[in-house]
N, C-alpha and C positions, 0 to 999 in steps of 0.2 A: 243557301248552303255555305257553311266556311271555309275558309280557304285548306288548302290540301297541300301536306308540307310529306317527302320523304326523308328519312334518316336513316342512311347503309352504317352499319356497326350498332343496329338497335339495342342489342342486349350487350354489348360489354358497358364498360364500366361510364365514360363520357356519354356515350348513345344513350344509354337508357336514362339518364338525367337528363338528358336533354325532351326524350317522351314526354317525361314528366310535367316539364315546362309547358311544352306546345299543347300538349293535352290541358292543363289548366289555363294557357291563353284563350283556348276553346278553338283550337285547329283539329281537322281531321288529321291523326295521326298512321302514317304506313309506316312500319318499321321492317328493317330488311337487316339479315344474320342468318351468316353460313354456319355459326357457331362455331369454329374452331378457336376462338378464344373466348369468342362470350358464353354468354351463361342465364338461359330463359327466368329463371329465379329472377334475376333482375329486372322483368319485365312483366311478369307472372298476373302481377295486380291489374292489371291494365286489359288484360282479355276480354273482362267481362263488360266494358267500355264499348259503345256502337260507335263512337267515332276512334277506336284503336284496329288498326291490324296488320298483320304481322306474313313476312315473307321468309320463307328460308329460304338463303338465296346468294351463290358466290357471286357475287361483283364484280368477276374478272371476267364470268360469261356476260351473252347479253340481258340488257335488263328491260323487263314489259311489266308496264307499271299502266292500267289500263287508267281511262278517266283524267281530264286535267290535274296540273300541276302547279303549284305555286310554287313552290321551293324546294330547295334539295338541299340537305346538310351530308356533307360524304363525311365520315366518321370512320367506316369498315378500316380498318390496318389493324397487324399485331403493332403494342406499342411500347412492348417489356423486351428486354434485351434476351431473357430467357428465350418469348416466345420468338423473337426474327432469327436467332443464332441457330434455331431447333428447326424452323421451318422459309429459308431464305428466298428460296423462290415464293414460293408464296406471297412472299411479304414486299419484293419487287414486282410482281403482278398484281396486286389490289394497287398498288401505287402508279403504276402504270396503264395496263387495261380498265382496270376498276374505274381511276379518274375519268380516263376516256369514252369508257361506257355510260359513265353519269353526265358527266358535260356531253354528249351527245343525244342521252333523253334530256336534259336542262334544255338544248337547242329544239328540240321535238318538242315539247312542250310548253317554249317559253317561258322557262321557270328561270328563278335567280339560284344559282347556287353557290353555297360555301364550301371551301375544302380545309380539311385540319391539316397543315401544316405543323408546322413543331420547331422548338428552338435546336433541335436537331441538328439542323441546316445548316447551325455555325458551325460544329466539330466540335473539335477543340481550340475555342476563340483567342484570337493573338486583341481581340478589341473586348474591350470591357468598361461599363456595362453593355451588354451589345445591343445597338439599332435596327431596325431592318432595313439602311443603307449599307450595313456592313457583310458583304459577300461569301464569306466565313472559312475556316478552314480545316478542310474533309479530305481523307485519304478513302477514295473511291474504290480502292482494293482491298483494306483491311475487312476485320470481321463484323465492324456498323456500319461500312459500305452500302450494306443489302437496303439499311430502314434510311440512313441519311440521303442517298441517291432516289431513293424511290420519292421521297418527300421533294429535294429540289425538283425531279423532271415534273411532278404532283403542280409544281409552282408555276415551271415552265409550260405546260401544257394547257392548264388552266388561263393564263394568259394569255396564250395564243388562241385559245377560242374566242377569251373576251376580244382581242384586238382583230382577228381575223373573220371569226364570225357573229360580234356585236351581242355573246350571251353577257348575261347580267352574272357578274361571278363578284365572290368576296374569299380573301385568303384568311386564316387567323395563324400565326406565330403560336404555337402551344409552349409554354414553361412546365415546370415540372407542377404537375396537379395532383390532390391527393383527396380523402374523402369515402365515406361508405362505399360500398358496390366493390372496392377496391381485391383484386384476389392476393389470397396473404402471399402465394409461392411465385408470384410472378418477378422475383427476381429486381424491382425495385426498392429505394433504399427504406420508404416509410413502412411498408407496408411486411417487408424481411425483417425491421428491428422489432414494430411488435410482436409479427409473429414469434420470431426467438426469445421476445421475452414471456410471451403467454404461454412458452412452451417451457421455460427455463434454461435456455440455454446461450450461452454467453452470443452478446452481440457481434457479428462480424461488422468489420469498416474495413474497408479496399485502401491499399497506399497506406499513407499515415494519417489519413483522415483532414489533411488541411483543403482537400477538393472543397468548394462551394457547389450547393443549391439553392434554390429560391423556392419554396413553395407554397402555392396556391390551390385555398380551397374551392374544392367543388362548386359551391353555388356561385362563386366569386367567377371562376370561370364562364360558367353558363351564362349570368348575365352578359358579361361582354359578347358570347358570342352570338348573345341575341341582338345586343345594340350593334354589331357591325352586320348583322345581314338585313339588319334596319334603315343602313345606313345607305352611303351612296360611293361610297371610296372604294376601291374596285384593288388598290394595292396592299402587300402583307402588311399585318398590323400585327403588335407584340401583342399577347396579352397572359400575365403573369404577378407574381407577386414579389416585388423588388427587395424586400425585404430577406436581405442572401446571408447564411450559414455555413459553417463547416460540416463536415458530415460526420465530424468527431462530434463539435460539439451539440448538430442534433440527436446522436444515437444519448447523451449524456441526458439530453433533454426528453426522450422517452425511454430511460430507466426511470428518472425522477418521478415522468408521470404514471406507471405502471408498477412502480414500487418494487421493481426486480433486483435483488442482491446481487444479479449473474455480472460476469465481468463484461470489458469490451476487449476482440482481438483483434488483430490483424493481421492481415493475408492480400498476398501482392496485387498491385493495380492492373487489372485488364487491360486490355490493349486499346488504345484511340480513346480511352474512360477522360470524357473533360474536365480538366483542371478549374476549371468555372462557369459558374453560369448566373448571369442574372439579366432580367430584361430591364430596355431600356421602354419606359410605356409612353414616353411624352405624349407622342400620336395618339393610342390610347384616351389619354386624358385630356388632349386640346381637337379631337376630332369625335369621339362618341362619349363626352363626361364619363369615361368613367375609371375608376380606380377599386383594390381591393379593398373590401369591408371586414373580413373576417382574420382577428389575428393568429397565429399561430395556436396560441396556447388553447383558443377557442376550438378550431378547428379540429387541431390532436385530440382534445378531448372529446369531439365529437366522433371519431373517427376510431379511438380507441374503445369509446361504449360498442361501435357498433362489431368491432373486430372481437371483444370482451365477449358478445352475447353471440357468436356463431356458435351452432353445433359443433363438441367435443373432435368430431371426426375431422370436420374441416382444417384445425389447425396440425394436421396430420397428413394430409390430403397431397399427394406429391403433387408435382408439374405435370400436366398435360406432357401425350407422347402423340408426337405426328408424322404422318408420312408426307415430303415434299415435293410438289408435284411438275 
């Protein structure tokens, strides 16, 4: 029999690429989604697979997951500024209950688990490029309080099982990641400028657009996060694409690639919104070889076919609306 891997957040946009993976390593795959942000379409293909299936299932309750286990990827979190601001508690409870219901079947099971972290953790960083010695800086009561908090205690917790009760755990540092699956309304910067341009309507950029991001495509991600639960290093690891932009001058960079006439505006900076971000991957690169392969331009234009070719409706499709509990 092979080995048996779960993944909480199977249908949103990271999870489901990650099925993807572990199903062609030739793992038994369970995938677990409460669906309040994901979205079964992304996982749909995978049903009719005997080594596929699938849980609906909050993460904050408890979780019975019958049959051994090898691994555990915790993925479950809203991870769009839209969806945390719209559903807060929610989004400190996958982060907090959720972690510890999974690291507690990880312990039940003897499985190794990883948990998505995210660069998050630094705020808005006073250290650049950031490390993950650098301890970061978060205002715990502002309105990204809900996702950056939930993520450090995520870190916190997780290490006190590995050092208290000897589970096999691995952190990963998430960068801004982008790529198919991606939902156009969710309020982040790649996936808001095409849509605006598919739709025709002038690009918004927050501030004056001299903020940096660094972003990393999809499969670029997924690798690393397979060589670090591969791996033996049990501390946070970056992993991201260093390769950092303005977000003026990416919105400039998907009119060029979408051939859109519209303008670009602006409209004031959010509150706690980081003025930078890029990873530092050294670790990355001298602990798991690895680094990103895919460059931007590649990527975008993968990422734009697959945005190009949704149904009419979709680029129309508001935000999700939620009750929070």
């Amino acid at each position: 029999m092979g080995k048996r891997i779960l993944i909480t957040g199977a249908a949103g946009f990271l999870g489901s690429h990650l099925c993807d993976r572990f199903i062609n390593e030739g793992y038994h795959v369970i995938g677990m989604d409460n669906l309040i942000t994901g979205d079964m379409r992304n996982i749909e293909h995978l049903f009719p697979l005997s080594n596929f299936e699938f849980y609906h299932h909050d993460v904050s309750k408890f979780i019975h997951v019958p049959g051994e286990l090898d691994y555990i990827l915790h993925f479950a979190s809203p991870a769009s500024p839209i969806d945390y601001l719209k559903i807060p508690i929610q989004t400190l409870k996958v982060g907090a209950l959720g972690t510890h219901n999974c690291l507690g079947l990880a312990r039940a099971k003897n499985a190794r688990m990883l948990v998505a972290s995210t660069s998050e953790i630094y705020g808005d960083p006073l250290v650049h490029p950031q490390n993950e010695e650098y301890w970061g800086n978060v205002n715990p009561v502002g309105p990204r309080g809900v996702y950056d908090e939930a993520k450090r205690y995520m870190e916190a917790i997780t290490m006190a099982y590995h050092t208290f009760h000897g589970v096999q755990t691995r952190i990963i540092r998430i960068f801004n990641t982008y790529g198919p699956r991606m939902r156009l309304n969710d309020g982040r910067a790649l996936p808001a400028f095409i849509g605006q341009a598919l739709r025709g309507e002038d690009l918004t950029v927050f501030g004056d657009g001299s903020q940096t991001r660094s972003f990393c495509y999809v499969d670029d991600l997924v690798e690393g996060i397979y060589r670090l639960l591969m791996s033996d290093y049990e501390k946070p690891v970056n992993i991201g694409n260093p390769n950092e932009i303005s977000l003026k001058d990416f919105a400039e960079e998907v009119l060029k690639l979408t051939g859109s006439s519209v303008k670009i505006i602006y409209k004031p900076l959010p509150v706690d919104d980081p003025k930078q971000r890029r990873p530092d991957i050294t670790k990355a690169q001298e602990l798991l070889g690895w680094e990103p392969k895919v460059g931007r331009a590649e990527g975008l234009k993968k990422t734009y076919e697959y945005f190009k070719n949704l149904p009419q409706e979709e680029l129309y499709k508001q935000p999700k609306t939620f009750e929070s509990k």
